[in-house]
C-alpha positions as a printed Julia matrix, in Angstrom:
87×3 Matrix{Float64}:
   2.7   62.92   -1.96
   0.99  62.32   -4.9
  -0.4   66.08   -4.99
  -1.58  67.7    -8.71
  -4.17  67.28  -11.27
  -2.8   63.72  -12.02
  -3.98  62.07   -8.85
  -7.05  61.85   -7.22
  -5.79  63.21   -3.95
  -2.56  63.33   -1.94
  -1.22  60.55    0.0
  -0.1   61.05    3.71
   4.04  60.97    3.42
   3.6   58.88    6.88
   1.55  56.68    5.53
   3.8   56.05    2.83
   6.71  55.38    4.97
   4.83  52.6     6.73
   3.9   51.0     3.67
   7.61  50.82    3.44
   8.32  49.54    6.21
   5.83  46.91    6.08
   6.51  45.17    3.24
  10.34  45.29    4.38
   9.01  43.52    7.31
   7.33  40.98    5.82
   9.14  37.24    5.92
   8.2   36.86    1.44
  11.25  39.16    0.07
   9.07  41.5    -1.39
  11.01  43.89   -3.42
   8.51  46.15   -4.79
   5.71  48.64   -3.47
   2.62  49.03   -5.67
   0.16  52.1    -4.42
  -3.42  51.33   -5.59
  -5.94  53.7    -6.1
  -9.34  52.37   -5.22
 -12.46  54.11   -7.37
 -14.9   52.62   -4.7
 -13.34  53.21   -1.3
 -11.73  56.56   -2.85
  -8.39  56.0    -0.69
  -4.79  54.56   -1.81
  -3.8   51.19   -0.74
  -0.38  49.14   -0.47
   0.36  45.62   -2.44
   3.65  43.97   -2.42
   5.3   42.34   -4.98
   8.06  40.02   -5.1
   9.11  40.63   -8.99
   8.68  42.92  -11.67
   6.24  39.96  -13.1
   4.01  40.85  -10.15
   3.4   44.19  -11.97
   1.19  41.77  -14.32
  -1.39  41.2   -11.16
  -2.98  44.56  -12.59
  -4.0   46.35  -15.73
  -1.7   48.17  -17.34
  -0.02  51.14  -15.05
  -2.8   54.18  -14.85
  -5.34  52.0   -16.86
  -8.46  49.97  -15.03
 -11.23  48.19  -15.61
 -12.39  47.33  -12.43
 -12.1   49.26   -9.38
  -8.51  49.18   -8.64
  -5.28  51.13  -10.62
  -1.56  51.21  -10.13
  -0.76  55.16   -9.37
   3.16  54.48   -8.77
   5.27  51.68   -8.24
   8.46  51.57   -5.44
  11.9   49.56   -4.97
  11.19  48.77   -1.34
  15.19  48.93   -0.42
  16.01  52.45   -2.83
  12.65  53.83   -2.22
  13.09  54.97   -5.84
  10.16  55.1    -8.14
  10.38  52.74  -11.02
   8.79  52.87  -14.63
   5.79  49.9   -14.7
   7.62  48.37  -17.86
   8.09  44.82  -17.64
  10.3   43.41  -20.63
């Protein structure tokens, strides 16, 4: 995943399916998947989200100013990729 000049590097498809699984897991009904790209470690990471308000935890979608971005967002249950716009 996440493979082309618009990422930094690809993401392990396993990896992503855990991420998945883990915040369906979790006993806070999360419903969203944010992946994070961290500058400084140089390596994707999950955070959960129980609301498209949660999206507001970060800088605007592909934008950062510290070390952190939002590279895609995911409904936890469709697994479909969503659009970061919160209205």
């Amino acid at each position: 995943m996440f493979e082309g000049p618009d990422y930094p590097k690809p993401l392990d498809e396993d990896q992503f399916d855990q991420w998945l699984e883990a915040g369906r897991e979790q006993k806070i009904n999360y419903e969203y998947l944010l992946i994070l790209w961290d500058a400084f470690e140089e390596k994707y990471s999950p955070f959960y989200v129980e609301n498209r308000q949660g999206f507001n935890a970060y800088e605007p979608y592909g934008e950062s100013v510290n070390q952190e971005t939002i590279v895609a967002i995911y409904d936890l249950f469709s697994e479909a990729r969503i659009s970061p716009n919160v209205n």
